[in-house]
C-alpha positions in Angstrom: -14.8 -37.4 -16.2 -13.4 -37.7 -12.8 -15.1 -36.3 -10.0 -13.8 -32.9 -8.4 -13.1 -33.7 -5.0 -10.5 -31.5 -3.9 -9.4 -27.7 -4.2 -5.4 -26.7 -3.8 -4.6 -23.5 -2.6 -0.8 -22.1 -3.1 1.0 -19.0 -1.6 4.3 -18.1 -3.0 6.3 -16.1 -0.5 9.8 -14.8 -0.5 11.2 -17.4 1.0 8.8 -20.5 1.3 5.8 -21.8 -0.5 2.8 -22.9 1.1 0.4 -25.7 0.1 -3.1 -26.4 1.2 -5.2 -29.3 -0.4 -9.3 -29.3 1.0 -11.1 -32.4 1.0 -14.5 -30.7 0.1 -16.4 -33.0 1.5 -15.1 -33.6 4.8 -13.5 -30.2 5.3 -10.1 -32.0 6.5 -7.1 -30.5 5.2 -3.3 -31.4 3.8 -0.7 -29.0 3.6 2.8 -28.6 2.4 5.6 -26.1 2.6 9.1 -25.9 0.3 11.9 -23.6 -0.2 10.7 -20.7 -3.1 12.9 -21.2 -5.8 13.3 -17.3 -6.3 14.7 -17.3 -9.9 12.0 -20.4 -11.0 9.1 -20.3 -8.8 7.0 -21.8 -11.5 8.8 -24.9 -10.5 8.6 -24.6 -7.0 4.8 -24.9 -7.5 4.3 -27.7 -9.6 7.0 -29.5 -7.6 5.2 -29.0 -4.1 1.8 -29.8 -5.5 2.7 -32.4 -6.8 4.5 -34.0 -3.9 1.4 -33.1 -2.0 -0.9 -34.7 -4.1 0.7 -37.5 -4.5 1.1 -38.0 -0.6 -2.6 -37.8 -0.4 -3.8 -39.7 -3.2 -5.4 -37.2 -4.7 -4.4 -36.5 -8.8 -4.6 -33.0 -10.6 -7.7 -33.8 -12.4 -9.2 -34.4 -9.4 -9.3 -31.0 -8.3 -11.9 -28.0 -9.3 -9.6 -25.1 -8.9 -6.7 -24.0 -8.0 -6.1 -20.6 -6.2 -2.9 -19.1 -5.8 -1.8 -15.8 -4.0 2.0 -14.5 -5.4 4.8 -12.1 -4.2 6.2 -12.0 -7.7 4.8 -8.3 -8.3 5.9 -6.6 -5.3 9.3 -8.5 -5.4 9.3 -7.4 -9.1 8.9 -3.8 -8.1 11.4 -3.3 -5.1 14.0 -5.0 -6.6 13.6 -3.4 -10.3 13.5 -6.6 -11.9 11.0 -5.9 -13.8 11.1 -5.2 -18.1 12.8 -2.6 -20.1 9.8 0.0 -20.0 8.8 3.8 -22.0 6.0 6.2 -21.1 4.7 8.0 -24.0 2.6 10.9 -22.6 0.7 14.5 -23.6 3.6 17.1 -24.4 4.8 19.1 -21.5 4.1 16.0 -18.8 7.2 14.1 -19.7 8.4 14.7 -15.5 5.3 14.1 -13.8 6.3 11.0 -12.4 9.5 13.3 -10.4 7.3 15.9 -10.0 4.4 14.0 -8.4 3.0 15.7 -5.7 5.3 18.4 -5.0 5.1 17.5 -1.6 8.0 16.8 0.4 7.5 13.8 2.4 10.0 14.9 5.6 9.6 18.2 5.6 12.9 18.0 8.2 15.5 16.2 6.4 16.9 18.2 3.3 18.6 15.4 2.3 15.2 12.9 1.7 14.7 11.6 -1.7 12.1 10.4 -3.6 11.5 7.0 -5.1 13.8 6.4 -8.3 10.8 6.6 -11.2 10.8 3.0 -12.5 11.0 4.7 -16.2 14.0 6.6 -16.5 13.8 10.3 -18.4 15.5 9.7 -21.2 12.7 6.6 -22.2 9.9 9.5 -21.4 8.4 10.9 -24.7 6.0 13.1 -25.4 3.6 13.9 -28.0 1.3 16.6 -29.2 -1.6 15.7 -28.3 -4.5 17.3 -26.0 -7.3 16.3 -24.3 -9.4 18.7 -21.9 -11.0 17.7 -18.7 -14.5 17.7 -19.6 -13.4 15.1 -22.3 -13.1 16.6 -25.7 -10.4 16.4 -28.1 -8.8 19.4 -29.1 -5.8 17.7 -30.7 -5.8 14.5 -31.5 -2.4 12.8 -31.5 -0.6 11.6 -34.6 -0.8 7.8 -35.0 2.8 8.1 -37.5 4.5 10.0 -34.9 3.2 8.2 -32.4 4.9 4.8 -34.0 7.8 6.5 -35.5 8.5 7.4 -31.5 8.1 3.7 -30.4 10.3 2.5 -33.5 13.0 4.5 -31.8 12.3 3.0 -28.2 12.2 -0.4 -29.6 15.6 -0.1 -31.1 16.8 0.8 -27.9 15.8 -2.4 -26.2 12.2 -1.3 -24.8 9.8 -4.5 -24.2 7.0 -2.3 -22.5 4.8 1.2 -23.4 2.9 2.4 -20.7 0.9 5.1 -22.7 -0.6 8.1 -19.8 -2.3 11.6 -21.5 -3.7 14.1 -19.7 -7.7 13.3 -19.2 -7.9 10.2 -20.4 -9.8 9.2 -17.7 -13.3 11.3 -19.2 -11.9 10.4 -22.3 -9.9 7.0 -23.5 -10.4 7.6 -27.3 -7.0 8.9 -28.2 -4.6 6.6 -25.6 -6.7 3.4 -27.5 -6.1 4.5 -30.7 -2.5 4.7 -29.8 -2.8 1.4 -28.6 -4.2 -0.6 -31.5 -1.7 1.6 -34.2 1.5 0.7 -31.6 0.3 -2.6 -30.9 -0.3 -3.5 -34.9 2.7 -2.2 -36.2 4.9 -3.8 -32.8 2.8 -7.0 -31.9 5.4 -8.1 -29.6 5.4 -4.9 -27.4 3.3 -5.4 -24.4 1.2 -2.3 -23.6 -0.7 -0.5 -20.6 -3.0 2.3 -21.5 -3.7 4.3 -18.2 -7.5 4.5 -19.4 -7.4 0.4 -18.6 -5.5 0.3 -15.7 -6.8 3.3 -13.5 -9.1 6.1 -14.7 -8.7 8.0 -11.9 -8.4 11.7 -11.8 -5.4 12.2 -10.5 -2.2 12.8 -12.7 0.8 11.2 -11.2 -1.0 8.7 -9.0 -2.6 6.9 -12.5 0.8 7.4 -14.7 2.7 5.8 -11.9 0.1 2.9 -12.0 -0.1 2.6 -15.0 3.9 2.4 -15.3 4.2 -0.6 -12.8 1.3 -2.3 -14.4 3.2 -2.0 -17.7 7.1 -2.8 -15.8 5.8 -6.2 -14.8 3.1 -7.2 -17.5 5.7 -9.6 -19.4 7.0 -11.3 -16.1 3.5 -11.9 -15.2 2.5 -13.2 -18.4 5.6 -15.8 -19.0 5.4 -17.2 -15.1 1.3 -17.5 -15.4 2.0 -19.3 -19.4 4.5 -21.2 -17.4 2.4 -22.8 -14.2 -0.3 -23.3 -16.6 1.4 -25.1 -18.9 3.4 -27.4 -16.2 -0.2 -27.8 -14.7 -2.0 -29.1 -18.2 1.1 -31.8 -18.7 0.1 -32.6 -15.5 -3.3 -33.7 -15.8 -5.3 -30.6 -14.2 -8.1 -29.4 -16.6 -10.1 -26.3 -14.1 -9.2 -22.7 -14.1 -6.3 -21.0 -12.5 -7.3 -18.2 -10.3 -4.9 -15.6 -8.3 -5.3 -13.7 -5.6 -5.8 -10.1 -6.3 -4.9 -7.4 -4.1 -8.7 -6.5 -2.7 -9.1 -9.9 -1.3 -10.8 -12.1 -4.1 -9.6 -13.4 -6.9 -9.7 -13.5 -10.8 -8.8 -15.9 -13.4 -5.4 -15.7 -14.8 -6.1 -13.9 -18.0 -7.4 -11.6 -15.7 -4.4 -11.6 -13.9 -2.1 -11.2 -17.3 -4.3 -8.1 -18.7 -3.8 -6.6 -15.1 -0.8 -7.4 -13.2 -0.2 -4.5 -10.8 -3.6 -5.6 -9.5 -1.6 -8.4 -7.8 1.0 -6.2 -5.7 -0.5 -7.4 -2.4 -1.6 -10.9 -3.4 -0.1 -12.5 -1.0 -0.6 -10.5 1.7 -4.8 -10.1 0.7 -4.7 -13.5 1.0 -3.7 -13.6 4.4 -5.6 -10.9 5.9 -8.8 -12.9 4.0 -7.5 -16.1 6.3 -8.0 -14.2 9.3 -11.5 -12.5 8.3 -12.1 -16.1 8.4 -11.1 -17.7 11.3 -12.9 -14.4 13.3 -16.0 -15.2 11.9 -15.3 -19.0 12.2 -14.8 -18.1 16.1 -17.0 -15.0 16.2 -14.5 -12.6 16.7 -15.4 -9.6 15.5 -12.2 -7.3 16.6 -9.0 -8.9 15.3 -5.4 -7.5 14.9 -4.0 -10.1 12.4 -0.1 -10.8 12.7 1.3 -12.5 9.3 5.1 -12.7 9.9 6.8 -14.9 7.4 10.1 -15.4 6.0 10.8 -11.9 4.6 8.4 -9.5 6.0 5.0 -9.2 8.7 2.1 -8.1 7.8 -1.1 -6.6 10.4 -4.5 -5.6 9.1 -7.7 -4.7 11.6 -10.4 -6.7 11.4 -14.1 -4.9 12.8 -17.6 -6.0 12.9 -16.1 -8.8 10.5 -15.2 -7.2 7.6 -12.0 -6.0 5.9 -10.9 -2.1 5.2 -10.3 -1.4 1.7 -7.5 1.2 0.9 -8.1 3.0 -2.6 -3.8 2.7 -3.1 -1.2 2.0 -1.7 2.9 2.9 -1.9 5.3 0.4 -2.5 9.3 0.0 -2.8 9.6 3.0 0.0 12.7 5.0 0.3 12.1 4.9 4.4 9.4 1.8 5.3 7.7 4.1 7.5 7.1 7.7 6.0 3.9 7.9 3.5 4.9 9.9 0.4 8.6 8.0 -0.3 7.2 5.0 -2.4 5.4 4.8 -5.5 2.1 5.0 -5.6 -0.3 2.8 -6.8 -3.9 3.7 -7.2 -5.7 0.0 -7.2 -8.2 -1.3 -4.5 -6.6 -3.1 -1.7 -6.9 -4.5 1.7 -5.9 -2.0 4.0 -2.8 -3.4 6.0 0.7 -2.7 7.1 3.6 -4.9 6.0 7.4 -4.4 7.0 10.4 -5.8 6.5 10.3 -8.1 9.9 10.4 -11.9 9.4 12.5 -15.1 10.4 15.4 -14.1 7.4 15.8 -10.4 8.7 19.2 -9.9 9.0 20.4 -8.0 12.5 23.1 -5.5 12.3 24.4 -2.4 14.0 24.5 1.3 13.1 26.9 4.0 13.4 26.0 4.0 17.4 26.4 0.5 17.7 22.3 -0.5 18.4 20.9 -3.1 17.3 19.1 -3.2 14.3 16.5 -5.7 12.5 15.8 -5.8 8.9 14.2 -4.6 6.3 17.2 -6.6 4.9 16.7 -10.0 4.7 18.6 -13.2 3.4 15.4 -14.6 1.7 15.5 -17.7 0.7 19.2 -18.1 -1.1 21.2 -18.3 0.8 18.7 -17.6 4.0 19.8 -17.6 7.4 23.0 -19.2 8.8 21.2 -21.9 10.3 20.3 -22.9 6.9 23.3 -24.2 5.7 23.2 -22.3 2.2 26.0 -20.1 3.1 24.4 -17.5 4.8 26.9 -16.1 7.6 24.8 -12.9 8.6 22.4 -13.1 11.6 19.1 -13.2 11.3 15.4 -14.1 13.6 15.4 -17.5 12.7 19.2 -17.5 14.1 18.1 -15.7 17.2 15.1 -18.0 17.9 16.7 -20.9 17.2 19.7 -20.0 20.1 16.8 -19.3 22.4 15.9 -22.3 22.3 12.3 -21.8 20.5 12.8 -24.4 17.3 14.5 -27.1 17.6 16.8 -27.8 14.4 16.0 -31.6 14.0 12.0 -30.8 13.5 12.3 -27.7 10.9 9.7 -28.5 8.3 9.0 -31.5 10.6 12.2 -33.0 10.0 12.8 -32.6 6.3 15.1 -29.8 6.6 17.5 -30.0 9.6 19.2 -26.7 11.1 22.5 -25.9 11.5 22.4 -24.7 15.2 26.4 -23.9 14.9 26.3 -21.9 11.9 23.8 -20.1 13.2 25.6 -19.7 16.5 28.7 -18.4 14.5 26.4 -15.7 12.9 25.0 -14.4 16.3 29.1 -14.1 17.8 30.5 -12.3 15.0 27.4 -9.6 16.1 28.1 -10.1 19.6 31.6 -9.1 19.3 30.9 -5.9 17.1 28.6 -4.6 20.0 30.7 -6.1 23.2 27.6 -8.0 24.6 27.0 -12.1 25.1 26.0 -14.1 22.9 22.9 -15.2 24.2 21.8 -11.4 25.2 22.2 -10.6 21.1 20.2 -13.4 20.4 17.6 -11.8 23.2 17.9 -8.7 21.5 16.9 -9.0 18.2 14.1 -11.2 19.2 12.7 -8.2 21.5 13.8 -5.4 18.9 12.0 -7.7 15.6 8.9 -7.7 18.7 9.2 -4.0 19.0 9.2 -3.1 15.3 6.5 -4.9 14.8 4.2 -3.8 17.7 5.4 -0.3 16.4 3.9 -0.7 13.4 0.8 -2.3 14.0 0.0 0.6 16.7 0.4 3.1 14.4 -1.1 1.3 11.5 -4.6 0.7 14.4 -4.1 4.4 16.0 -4.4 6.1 12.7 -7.8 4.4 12.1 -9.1 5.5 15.8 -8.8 2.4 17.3 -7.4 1.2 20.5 -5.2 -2.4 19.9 -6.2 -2.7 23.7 -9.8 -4.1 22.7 -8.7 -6.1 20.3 -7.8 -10.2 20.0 -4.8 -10.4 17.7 -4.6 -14.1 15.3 -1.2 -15.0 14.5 0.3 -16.9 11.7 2.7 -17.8 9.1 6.3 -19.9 9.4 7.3 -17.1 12.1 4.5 -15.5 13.8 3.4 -17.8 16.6 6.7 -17.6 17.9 7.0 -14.0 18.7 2.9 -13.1 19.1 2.6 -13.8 22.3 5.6 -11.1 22.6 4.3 -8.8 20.0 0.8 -9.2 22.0 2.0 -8.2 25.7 4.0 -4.8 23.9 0.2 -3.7 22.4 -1.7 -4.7 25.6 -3.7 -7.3 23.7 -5.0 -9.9 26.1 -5.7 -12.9 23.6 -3.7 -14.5 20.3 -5.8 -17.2 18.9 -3.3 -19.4 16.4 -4.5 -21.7 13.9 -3.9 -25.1 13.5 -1.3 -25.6 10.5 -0.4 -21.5 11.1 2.7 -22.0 8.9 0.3 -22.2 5.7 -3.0 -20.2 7.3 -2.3 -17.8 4.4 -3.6 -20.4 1.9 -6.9 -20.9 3.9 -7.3 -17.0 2.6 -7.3 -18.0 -1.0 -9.9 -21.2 -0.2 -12.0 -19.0 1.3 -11.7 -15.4 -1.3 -14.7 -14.4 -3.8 -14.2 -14.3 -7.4 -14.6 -10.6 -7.7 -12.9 -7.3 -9.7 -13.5 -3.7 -9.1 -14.0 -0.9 -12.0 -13.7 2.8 -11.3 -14.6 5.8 -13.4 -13.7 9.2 -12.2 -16.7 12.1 -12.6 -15.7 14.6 -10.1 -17.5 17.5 -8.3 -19.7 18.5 -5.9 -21.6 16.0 -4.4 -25.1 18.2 -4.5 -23.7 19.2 -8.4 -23.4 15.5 -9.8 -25.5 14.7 -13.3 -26.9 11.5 -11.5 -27.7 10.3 -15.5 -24.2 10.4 -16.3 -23.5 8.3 -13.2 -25.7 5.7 -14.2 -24.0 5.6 -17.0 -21.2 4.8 -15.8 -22.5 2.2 -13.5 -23.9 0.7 -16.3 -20.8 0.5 -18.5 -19.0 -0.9 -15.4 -21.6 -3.6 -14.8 -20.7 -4.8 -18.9 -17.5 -4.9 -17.9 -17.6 -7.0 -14.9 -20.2 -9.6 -17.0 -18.0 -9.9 -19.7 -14.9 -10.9 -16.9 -17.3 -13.5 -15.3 -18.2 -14.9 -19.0 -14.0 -14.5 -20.2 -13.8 -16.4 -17.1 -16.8 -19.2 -17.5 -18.8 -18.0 -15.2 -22.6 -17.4 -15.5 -23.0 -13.3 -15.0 -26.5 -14.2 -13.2 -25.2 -15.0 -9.8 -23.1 -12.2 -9.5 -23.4 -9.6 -7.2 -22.8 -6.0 -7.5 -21.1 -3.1 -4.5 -21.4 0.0 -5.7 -19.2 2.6 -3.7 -18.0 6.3 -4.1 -15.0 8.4 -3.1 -15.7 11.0 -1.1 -14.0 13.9 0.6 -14.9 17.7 2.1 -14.0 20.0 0.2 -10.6 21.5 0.4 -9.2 17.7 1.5 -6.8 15.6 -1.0 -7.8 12.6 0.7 -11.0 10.2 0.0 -13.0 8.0 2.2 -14.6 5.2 -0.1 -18.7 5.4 1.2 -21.0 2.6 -0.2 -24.0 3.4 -1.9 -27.2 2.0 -1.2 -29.0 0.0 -3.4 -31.8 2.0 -4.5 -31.3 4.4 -7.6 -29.5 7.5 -7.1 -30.6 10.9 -7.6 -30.6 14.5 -6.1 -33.3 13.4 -3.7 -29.9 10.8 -1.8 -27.6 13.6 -1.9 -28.5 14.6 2.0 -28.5 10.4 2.7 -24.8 10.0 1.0 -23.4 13.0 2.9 -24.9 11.5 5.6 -22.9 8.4 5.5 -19.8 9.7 4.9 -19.8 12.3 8.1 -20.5 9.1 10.4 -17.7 7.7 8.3 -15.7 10.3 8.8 -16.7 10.9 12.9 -15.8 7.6 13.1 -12.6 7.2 11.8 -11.3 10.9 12.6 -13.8 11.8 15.8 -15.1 15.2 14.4 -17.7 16.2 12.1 -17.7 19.4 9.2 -21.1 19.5 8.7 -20.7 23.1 7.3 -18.2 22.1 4.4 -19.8 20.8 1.0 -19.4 17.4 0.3 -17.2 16.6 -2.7 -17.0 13.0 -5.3 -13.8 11.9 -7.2 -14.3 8.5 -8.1 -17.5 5.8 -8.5 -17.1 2.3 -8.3 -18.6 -0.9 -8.8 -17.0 -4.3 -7.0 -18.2 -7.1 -9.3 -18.1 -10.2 -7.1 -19.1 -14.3 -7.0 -18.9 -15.8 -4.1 -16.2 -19.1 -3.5 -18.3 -22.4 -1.8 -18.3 -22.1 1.5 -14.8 -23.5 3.8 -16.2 -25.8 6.2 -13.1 -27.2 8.6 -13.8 -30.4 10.6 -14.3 -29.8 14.4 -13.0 -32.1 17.3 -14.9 -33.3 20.5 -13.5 -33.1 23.2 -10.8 -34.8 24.7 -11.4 -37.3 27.3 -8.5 -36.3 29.3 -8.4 -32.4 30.2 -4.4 -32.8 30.7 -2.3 -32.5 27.4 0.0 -35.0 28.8 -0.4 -37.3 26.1 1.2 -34.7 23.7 4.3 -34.2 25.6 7.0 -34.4 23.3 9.8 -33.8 25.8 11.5 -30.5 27.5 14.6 -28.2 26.5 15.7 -25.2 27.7 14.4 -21.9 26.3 15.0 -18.3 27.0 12.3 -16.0 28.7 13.3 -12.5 30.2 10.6 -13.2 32.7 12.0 -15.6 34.2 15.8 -14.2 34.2 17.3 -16.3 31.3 17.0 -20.1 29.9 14.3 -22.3 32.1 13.3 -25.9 31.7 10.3 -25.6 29.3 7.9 -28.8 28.1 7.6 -29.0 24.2 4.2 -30.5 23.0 3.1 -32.4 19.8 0.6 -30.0 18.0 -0.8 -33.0 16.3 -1.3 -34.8 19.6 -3.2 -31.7 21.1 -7.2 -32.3 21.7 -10.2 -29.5 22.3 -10.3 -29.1 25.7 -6.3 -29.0 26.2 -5.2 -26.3 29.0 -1.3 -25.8 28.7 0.6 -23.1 31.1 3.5 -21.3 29.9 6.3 -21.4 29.8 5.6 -23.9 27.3 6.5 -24.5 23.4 4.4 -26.1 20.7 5.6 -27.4 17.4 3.8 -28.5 14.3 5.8 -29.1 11.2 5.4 -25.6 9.7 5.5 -23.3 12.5 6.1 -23.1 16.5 4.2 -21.4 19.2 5.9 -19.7 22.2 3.6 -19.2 25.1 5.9 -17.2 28.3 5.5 -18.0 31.7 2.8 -15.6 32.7 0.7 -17.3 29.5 -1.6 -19.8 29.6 -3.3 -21.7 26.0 -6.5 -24.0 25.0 -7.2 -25.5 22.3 -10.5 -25.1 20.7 -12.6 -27.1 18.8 -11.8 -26.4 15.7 -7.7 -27.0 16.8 -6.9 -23.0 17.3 -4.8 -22.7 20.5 -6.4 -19.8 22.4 -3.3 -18.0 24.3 -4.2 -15.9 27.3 -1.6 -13.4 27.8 -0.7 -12.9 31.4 
């Protein structure tokens, strides 16, 4: 057998796909980037791993695992590209997915709408069935009409059931006996049961889960069948894991039984990438800045560690109002992402401003400068007129930009709002800037924080050339970029724990609870997880167990998610557990209700195993303090501080040694990204390759 020597990381985005291949031994690593082919990415992968390997010398059965972080669930969801899906539910709950909270999200704007349900009514069906919240069965359902229901459905073109009665979260006996009649009489159907996917209390946050889980199962499972298939012919012979949207990840049947667990795969994997350069650089306070091809993405980083969101909302009617998107009741790192990257298209509105995305032109045809076809304007058109990239080194050379195209794009917007060219192009790099320091000091406010004592880590294809920008609008005072920043995302999946989280729902007073029925649910949950570490080869032994609990005053529809200490549990904690959630609380909202009881909703139970440690290779320093010998040359570039275009040196990234002290204005390429640094700025480059950018 050939000896494991390498692990290959992929991250599928919207509109590239990045490659990382670690030499374990040394810690050195090669990376890659291609065009996502949107309607095959299956091939995009194999393709660019292969080409990678092969420029390395490494082969596919060299490698122990492969990890790989996907957009194809979120993009699945927006865009309703998902499968033809019915929801068979308890009679009399057929519109609880339009119903939902009966809140009103903008309680201003009488003319707001809700997310379109992803099941429309007339694929809705309900059956007589009733289960009561303590968990007995006072009417079970009626397996014949049960099938005779889905006969119909199937007729009319259905390739998914998502199955959601009331209570089946204390209770999952009548939605699995549903299951294994449908699923024997319609093998073919592919079926979520809301007891598997989130048994959670609440009504319309678990049928809507369970929905989306459902909606995307078959895509999942044909493009997974399909990369492992193209990776077998090709010699690999480990397991296929995939980011998940907590931050770790789990094998690909996993994956396949789950698939609305992977809605943020892409972006866990790149707030994991910074949680590991902080602790890499012991920085403990970190705004991350993941801006890509199609959207940005900012999670806070404190004392090390990632925040975990319970849900999240996805495909919103307005980006930035909570209570317009479907909601989606899975753990997940606790981030922002808008629709702000280097294929946002600008336009105008009705008052002629500018505008910048959520639109973007993706990958096909992409931006003008592209060459597909694209005509609109977009970031990558406005940076590459200010003189940022330079369109022979895109990709390092082996994609040129079509500066005039792109040129073209930017006039035709120019004209529409009577302004020059070159102050467009200004624009929507300052307004993209703006939108995205908008939502990053929101996303840090609402937790309490201040983004001035923060260090901000900037990455992906686009983000070290606007950070330094993004930075100065926050009042951050350092942007620490990674070497190969175009791919950092990938580092996130090298560096993620195998690991899945189970919930059970038991609510009540926190002073009430039956702490025997709570072990038992631990216990059932700690079967669960050993039986996904053995599905998925692993040795149930080594893994570690987080146990957690949802808590909230009473009164609040909102949780905080308090982790349980280790010891057993019992009456005698009850003062220790409310305890930690008030400085929870006082910390996150400043105030303490000591005088309101303490309520639970949910117990979980994070099974985890942790990856081998990353180790990347550190540099001495250079002999020469002056980065000279990386001077590629000088070009003019735009910079409002300075009144317009200045002369501006452009440096080698490669070339760059620990030690290196650079003054802005200044530009520095690497084949998958390029840093801006403005004329008040000043960078370094550390020993591990990050360029440390003081903002002046």
């Amino acid at each position: 057998m050939e000896e494991n020597t390498h692990t290959l990381s992929i991250d599928i985005g919207g509109t590239f796909t990045d490659f990382t291949l670690l030499d374990l031994a040394s810690g050195q690593f090669t990376i890659h980037k291609l065009l996502t082919n949107t309607l095959e990415p299956d091939k995009t992968l194999i393709e660019g791993a292969t080409e990678l390997l092969a420029r390395s010398g490494v082969g596919f059965s060299n490698l122990s695992v492969i990890i790989h972080s996907t957009t194809l669930v979120t993009n699945a969801i927006i865009e309703r590209k998902g499968s033809r899906t019915a929801l068979l539910t308890t009679l009399g709950f057929r519109d609880v997915l339009e119903m939902g909270r009966e809140q009103i999200y903008h309680m201003y704007d009488l003319q707001a709408r809700p997310a379109e349900p992803i099941v429309p009514r007339y694929l809705r069906r309900e059956i007589k069935e009733r289960t009561t919240r303590d968990g007995t069965v006072l009417h079970a359902p009626d397996l014949e009409e049960a099938t005779g229901i889905v006969e119909d459905l199937v007729a009319d073109g259905v390739e998914s059931l998502a199955v959601s009665l009331l209570h089946s979260y204390r209770n999952p006996e009548s939605e699995q006996a549903l299951k294994s009649a449908i699923a024997s009489r319609f093998p073919t159907l592919s079926i979520s049961i809301s007891s598997d996917v989130a048994p959670v209390i609440n009504e319309f946050e678990r049928t809507s889960t369970t929905v989306a889980d459902c909606y995307v199962k078959p895509a999942v499972s044909r493009y997974l069948t399909q990369v492992e298939g193209h990776l077998s012919e090709a010699g690999y012979q480990g397991k296929l894991l995939v980011m998940h949207s907590a931050g770790g990840v789990m094998d690909s049947e996993k994956a396949r039984q789950h698939p609305v667990r992977l809605i943020e795969s892409g972006p866990a994997a790149g707030a994991l990438a910074a949680r590991f350069y902080g602790s890499l650089l012991d920085q403990n306070a970190l705004i991350s800045l993941d801006m890509g091809g199609t959207t940005a993405k900012t999670c806070v980083i404190d004392g090390g560690g990632l925040s975990l969101s319970n849900s999240i909302e996805v495909a919103r009617v307005h980006r930035f109002l909570k209570g317009s998107g479907l909601p989606i009741v899975i753990p997940v790192v606790d981030l922002v992402e808008i629709g702000a990257g280097g294929g946002s298209i600008a336009w105008t509105d009705q008052m002629r401003l500018l505008k910048v995305g959520p639109r973007s032109a993706g990958a096909d045809p992409g931006p003008a400068c592209y060459g597909k076809g694209g005509e609109e304007p977009t970031v990558t058109d406005s940076d590459l007129a200010l003189g940022y990239l330079d369109p022979d080194y895109f990709l390092g050379g082996r994609m040129k930009l079509d500066r005039k195209a792109g040129l073209r794009a930017i006039a035709t917007l120019a004209d529409a709002v009577g302004m020059e060219d070159h102050q467009v192009a200004a624009g929507i790099h300052e307004v993209v800037n703006e939108n995205m320091a908008a939502s990053a000091r929101i996303h840090i406010i609402e937790r309490n924080k201040d983004p001035r004592n923060y260090s901000m880590i900037a990455f992906g294809g686009a983000g070290p050339s606007h950070a330094c920008g993004v930075a100065r609008i926050l009042g951050v005072k350092k942007v620490i970029v990674p070497l190969a920043a175009g791919v950092t995302s990938t580092v996130g999946c090298l560096a993620a724990p195998i690991s899945f989280e189970e919930v059970r729902s038991l609510p009540g007073l926190l002073e009430d609870t039956d702490w025997a029925a709570v072990d038992r649910l631990f216990s059932e949950m700690e079967d669960s997880g050993a039986a996904m570490l053995r599905e998925a080869g692993l040795p149930p032994e080594s893994m570690e167990l987080v146990r957690s609990a949802d808590l909230r005053l009473v009164g609040q529809i909102h949780e905080l998610n308090v982790t349980l200490p280790d010891w057993p549990l019992s009456g005698a904690n009850v003062s220790h557990l409310e305890d930690r959630f008030h400085e929870l609380y006082q910390s996150l909202y400043s105030r303490k209700n000591l005088n309101i009881p303490v309520q639970v909703q949910n117990w979980r139970l994070l099974v985890r195993i942790p990856q081998r440690e990353v180790k990347l290779q550190e540099q001495s320093p250079a002999a020469d303090a002056d980065p000279k010998i990386a001077l590629k040359g000088r070009r003019k570039a735009y910079f409002k501080e300075s009144g317009g275009f200045v002369d501006c040196a452009v440096y080698d990234r490669y070339r760059l040694r620990a030690g290196h002290h650079i003054e802005g204005p200044a530009i520095i390429e690497e084949r998958e990204s390029t840093a801006v640094i403005g004329p008040n700025d000043a960078a370094e480059v550390d020993s591990f390759s990050n360029l440390v950018i003081d903002i002046g």
